[in-house]
C-alpha positions as CSV (number, residue, x, y, z in Angstrom):
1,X,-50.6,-27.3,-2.4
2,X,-50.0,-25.0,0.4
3,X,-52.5,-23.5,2.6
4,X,-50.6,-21.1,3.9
5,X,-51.0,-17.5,2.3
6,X,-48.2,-15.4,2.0
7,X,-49.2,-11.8,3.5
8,X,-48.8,-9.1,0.9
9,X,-46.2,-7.0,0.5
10,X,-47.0,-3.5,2.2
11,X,-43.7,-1.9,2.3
12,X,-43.0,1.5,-0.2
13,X,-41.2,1.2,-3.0
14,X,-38.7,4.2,-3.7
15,X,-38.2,5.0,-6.9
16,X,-34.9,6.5,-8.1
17,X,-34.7,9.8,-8.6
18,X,-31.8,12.7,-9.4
19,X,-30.7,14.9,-6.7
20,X,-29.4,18.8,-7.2
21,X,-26.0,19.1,-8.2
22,X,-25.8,22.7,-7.9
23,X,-21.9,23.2,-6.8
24,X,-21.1,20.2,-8.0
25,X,-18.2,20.2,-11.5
26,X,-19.7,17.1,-13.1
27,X,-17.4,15.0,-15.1
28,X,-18.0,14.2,-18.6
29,X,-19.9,10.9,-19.5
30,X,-18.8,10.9,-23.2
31,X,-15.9,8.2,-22.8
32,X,-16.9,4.6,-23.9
33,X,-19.7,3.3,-22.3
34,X,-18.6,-0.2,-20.5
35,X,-19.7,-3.7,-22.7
36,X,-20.3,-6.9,-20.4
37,X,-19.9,-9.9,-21.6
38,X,-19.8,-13.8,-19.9
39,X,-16.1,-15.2,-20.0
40,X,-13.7,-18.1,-18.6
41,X,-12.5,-16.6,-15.4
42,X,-9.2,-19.1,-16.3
43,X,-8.8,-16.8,-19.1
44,X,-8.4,-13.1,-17.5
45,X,-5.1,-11.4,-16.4
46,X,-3.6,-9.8,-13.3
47,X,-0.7,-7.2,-13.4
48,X,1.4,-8.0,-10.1
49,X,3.2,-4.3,-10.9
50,X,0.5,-2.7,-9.0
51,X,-2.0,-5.3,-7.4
52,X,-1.5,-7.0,-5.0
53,X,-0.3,-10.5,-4.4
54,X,-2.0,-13.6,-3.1
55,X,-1.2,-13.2,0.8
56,X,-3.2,-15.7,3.6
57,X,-5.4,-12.8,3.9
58,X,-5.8,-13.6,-0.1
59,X,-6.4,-17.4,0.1
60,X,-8.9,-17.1,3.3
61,X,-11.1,-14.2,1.4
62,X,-11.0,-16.2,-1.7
63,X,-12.0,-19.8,-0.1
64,X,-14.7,-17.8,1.9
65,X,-16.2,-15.9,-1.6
66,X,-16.3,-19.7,-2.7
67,X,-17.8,-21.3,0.6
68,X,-20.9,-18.9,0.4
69,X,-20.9,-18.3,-3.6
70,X,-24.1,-16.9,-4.3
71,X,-25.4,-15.5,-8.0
72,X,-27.3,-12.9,-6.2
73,X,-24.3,-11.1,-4.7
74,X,-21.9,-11.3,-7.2
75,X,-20.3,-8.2,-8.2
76,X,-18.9,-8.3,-11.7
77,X,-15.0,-7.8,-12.2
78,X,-14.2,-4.6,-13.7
79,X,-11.4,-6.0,-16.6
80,X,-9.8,-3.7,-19.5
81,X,-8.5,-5.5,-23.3
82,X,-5.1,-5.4,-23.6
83,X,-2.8,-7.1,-26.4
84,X,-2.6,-9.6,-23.8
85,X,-6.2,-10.3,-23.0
86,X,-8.4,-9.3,-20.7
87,X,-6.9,-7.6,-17.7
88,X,-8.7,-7.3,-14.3
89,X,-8.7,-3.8,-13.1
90,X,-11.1,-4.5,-9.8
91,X,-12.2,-8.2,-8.4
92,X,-9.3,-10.0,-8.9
93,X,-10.4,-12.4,-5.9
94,X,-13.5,-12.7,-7.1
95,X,-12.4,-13.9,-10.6
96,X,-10.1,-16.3,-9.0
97,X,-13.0,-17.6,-6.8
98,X,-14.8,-18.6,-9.6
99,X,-11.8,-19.9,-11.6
100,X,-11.4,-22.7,-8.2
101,X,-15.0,-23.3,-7.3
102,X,-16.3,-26.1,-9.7
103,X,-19.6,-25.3,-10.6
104,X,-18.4,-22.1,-12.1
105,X,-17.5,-21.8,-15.5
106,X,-18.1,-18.5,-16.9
107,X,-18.9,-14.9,-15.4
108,X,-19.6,-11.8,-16.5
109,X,-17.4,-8.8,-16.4
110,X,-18.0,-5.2,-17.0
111,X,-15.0,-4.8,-19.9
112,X,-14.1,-0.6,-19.8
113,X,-11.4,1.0,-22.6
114,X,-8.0,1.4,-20.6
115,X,-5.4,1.5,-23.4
116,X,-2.4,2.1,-21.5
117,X,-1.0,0.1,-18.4
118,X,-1.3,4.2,-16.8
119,X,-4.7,4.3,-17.6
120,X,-5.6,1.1,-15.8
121,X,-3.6,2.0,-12.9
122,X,-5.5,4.9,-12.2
123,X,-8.4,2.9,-12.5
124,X,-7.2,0.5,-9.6
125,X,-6.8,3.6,-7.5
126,X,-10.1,4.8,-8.2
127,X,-12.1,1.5,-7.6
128,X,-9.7,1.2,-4.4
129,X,-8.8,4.9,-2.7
130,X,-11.4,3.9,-0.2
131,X,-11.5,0.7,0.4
132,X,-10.1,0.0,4.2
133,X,-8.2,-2.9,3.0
134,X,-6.3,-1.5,0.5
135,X,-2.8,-0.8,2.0
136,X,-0.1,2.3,1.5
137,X,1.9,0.1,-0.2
138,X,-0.9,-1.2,-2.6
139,X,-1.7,2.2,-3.4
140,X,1.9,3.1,-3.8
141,X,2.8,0.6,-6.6
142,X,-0.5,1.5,-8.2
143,X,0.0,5.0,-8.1
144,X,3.8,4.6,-9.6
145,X,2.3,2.4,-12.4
146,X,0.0,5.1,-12.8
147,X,2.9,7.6,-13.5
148,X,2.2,9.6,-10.4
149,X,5.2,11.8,-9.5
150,X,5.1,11.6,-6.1
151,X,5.0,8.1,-6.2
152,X,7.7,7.9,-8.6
153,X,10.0,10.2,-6.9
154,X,9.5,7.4,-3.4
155,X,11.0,4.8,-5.9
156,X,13.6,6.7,-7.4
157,X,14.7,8.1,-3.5
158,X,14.9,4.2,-2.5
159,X,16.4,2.9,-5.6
160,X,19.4,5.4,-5.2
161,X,19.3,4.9,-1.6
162,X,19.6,1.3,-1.8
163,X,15.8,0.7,-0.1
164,X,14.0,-2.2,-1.2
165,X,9.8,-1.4,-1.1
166,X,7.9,-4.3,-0.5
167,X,4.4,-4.9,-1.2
168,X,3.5,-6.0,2.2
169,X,5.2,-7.6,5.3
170,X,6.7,-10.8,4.1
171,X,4.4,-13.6,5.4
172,X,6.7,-15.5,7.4
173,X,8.2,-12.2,9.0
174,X,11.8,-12.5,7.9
175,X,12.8,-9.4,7.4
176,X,15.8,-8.6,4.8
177,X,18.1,-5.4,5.7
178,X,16.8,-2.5,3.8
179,X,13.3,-3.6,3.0
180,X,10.6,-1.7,4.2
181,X,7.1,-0.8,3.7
182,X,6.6,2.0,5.5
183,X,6.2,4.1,1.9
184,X,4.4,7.1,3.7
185,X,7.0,8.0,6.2
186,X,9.5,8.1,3.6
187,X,6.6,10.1,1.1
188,X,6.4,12.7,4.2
189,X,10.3,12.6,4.7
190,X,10.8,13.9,0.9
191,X,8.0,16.7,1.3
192,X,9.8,17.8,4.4
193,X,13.7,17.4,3.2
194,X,13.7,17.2,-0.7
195,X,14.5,13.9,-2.6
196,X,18.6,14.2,-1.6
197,X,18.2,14.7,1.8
198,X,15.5,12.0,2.0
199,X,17.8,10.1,0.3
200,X,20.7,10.8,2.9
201,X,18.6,9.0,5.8
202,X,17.7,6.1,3.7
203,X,21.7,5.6,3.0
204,X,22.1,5.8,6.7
205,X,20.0,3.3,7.4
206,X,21.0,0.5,5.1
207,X,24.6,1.3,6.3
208,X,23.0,0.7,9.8
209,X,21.7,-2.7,8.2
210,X,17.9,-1.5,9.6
211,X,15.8,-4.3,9.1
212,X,13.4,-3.6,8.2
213,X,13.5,0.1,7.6
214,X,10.7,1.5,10.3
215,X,9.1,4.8,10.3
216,X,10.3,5.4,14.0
217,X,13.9,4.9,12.4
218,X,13.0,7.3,9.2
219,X,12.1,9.4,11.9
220,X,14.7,9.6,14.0
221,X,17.8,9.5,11.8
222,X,16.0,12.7,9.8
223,X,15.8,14.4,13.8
224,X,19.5,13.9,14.3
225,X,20.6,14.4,10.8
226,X,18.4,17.8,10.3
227,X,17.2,19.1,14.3
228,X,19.7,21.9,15.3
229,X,19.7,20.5,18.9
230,X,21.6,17.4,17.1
231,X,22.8,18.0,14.0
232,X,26.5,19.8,15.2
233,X,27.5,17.0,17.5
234,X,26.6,13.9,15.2
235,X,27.0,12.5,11.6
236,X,26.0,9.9,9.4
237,X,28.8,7.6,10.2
238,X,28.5,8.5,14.0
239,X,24.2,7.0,13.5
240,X,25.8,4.4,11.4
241,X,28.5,3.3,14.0
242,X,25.8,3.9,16.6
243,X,23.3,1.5,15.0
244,X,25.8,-1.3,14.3
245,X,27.0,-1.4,18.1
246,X,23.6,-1.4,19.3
247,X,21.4,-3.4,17.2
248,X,18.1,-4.2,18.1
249,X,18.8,-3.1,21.4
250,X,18.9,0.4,20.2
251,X,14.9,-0.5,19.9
252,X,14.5,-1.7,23.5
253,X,16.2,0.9,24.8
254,X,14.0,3.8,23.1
255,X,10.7,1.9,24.4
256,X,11.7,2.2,27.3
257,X,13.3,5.7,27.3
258,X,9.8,7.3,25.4
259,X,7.9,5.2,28.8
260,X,9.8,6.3,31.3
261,X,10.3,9.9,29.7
262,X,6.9,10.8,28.0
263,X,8.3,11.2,24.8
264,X,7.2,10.2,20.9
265,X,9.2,6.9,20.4
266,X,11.6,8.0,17.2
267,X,12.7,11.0,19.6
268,X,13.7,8.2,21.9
269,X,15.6,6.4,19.7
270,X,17.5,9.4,18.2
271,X,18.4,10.2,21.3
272,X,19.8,6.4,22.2
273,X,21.7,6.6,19.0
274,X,22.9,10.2,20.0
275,X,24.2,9.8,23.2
276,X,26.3,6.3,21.5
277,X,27.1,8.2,18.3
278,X,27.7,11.3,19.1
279,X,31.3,13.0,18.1
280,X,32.4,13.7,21.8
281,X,31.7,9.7,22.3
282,X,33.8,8.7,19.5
283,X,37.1,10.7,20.5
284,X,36.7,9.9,24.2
């Protein structure tokens, strides 16, 4: 038996306690409460139409959750019954943690009613709209899943266009043309422009073979497309011609323009492809 005594606990216990909501539209707390209940992680289900897939980002998280597992920070995966089976909503690396690690054979998840595949969709964006590692694109094919408008307006723009959205950067960094992931750029180029003009620049850059499709490109081929300081002296097919002679020299050529010039980086580059594409060029 020990001799030491353990000194007793002096710190203050605060107990929980409600705060004023005055100003604040409550939402209602009538839908169905959550159930929990302790299941085979082997046996749960992950929709790859919105989440995300298993990058080496992925694989090092989930290898690390299984390094340090520990009962006492385990967070519960948030999972919804479908005709399926049970689909995770939130956790999905944390499920498959426990479905590799070998001393873990059940764990309890927090099962909430999400009929539809829209309903669970918005519940991804919920559990993640804040979470720093949560990308655009992730968000994106959440949000379309989700029946968002916006969203599916991006996916009908790029599908017309020719534009393939990727969930993220492919791992070994070979790039096809016309894939991108730079989903906000071309979210703010249809706010700006409407969904045919937006869709315009897109066709002009898979003529141009971009690959991938940047935001600096997006950029720029709306500036000379839609600026009046360009616009009458260039068209599509003079950016197209313009991008296919220059290649990714076109990019070199704007870094160091925007350096030596002071100016944002897709004005640069419209102004490369300008002075190659522009009308008076081609009839010289």
């Amino acid at each position: 038996m020990s001799d030491v005594l353990e000194a007793p606990e002096t710190h203050v216990l605060r107990g929980v306690r409600p705060i004023n909501l005055m100003g604040v539209d409550v939402a209602s707390a009538e839908a169905a409460k959550p159930e929990f209940e302790w299941v085979d992680p082997g046996v749960l289900l992950v929709d790859d139409g919105y989440q995300r897939n298993l990058s080496e980002r992925s694989v090092k998280l989930v290898r690390k959750i299984c390094g340090s597992w520990d009962w006492r920070r385990f967070k519960p995966p948030v999972c919804a019954r479908t005709d399926r089976g049970l689909e995770v909503i939130d956790g999905q690396h944390t499920a498959i943690a426990a479905c590799s690690h070998p001393g873990v054979t059940e764990i309890p998840v927090m099962v909430v009613v999400a009929a539809s595949r829209s309903d669970r969709a918005q519940s991804f964006i919920g559990h993640n709209r804040d979470r720093l590692n949560i990308t655009p694109m992730q968000m994106h094919f959440a949000a379309a899943a989700a029946g968002d408008e916006d969203a599916q307006d991006i996916d009908r723009v790029c599908e017309r266009a020719g534009v393939k959205l990727l969930k993220s950067t492919p791992g070994n960094g070979a790039w096809k043309p016309g894939e991108t992931v730079a989903v906000k750029a071309i979210g703010a180029l249809i706010n700006r422009r409407g969904v045919v003009r937006a869709r315009e620049v897109l066709e002009v850059l898979i003529k141009g073979q971009a690959t991938p499709i940047s935001t600096v490109q997006i950029r720029a081929v709306e500036c000379l497309l839609h600026d009046d300081e360009y616009r009458e002296d260039i068209d599509a097919d003079g950016i197209v011609n313009a991008m296919l002679k220059l290649g990714f020299i076109a990019d070199q050529e704007a870094a160091v323009f925007a350096a030596t010039h002071k100016v944002p980086i897709f004005r640069a580059l419209a102004i490369v492809l300008f002075r190659k594409g522009k009308r008076r060029a081609r009839r010289a």
